[in-house]
C-alpha positions as CSV (number, residue, x, y, z in Angstrom):
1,X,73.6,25.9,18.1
2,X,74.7,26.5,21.6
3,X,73.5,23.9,24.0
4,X,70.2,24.9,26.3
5,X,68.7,27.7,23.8
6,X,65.4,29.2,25.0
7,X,62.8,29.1,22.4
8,X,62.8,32.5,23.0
9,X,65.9,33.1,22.6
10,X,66.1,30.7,19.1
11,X,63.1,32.8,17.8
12,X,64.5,36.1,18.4
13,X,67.8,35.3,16.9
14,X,65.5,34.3,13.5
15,X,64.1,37.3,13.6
16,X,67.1,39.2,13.8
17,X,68.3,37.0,10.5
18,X,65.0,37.6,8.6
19,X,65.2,41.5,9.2
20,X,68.7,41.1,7.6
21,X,68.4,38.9,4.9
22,X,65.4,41.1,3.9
23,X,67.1,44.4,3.9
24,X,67.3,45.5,0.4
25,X,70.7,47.3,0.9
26,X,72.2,44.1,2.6
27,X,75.2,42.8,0.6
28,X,74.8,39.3,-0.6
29,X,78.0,37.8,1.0
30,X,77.4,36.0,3.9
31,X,73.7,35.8,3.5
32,X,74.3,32.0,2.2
33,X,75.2,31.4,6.2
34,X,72.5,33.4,7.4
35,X,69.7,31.4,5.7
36,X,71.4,28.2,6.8
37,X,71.8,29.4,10.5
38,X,67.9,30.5,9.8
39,X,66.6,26.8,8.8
40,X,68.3,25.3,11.8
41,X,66.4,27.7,14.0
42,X,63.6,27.1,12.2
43,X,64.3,23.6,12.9
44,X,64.9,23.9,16.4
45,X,61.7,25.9,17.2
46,X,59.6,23.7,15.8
47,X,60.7,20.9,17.4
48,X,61.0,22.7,20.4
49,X,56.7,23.6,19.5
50,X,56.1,19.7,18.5
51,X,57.6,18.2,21.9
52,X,55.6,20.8,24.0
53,X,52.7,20.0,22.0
54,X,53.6,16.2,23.0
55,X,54.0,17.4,26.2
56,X,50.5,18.5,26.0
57,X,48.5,16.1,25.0
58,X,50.2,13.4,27.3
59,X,48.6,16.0,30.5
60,X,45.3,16.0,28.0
61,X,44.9,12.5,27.7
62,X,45.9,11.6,31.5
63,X,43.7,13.8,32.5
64,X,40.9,12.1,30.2
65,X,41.8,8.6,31.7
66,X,41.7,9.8,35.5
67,X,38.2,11.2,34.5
68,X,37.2,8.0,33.3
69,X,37.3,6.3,36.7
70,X,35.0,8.8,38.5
C-alpha cells in the first residue's frame, strides 16, 4: 500500500475492486489479487476508523475531566 493513503482515497480504490470482482462478465484471473488487495484496504480503513475513534474519545474524555474542575 503506498505510504500516506487518504481514507478516502483507500475507500474509493475498494470500491473500485468490489464493482469488479462483482461484475458477472469479469474473467476469474486475477480476481485472487484483487480480493487480497481488497482485505488489506479493508484492513487499512478500519484501522484508519478505530484510531480516529481513539482519537475521539481521548478529546471526549479530556473534555469530561476539564468539566469536572468547574
Amino acid at each position: 500500500m503506498k505510504d500516506k493513503m487518504s481514507y478516502e482515497e483507500a475507500f474509493t480504490e475498494l470500491e473500485q475492486l468490489v464493482t469488479g470482482i462483482e461484475d458477472p462478465e469479469r474473467d476469474l484471473s486475477g480476481i485472487e489479487n484483487d480480493v487480497k488487495r481488497a482485505m488489506e484496504l479493508i484492513k487499512y480503513c478500519k484501522d484508519t476508523i478505530k484510531g480516529e475513534q481513539d482519537k475521539i474519545e481521548t478529546i471526549i474524555n479530556k473534555s469530561d475531566d476539564d468539566n469536572e474542575d468547574i
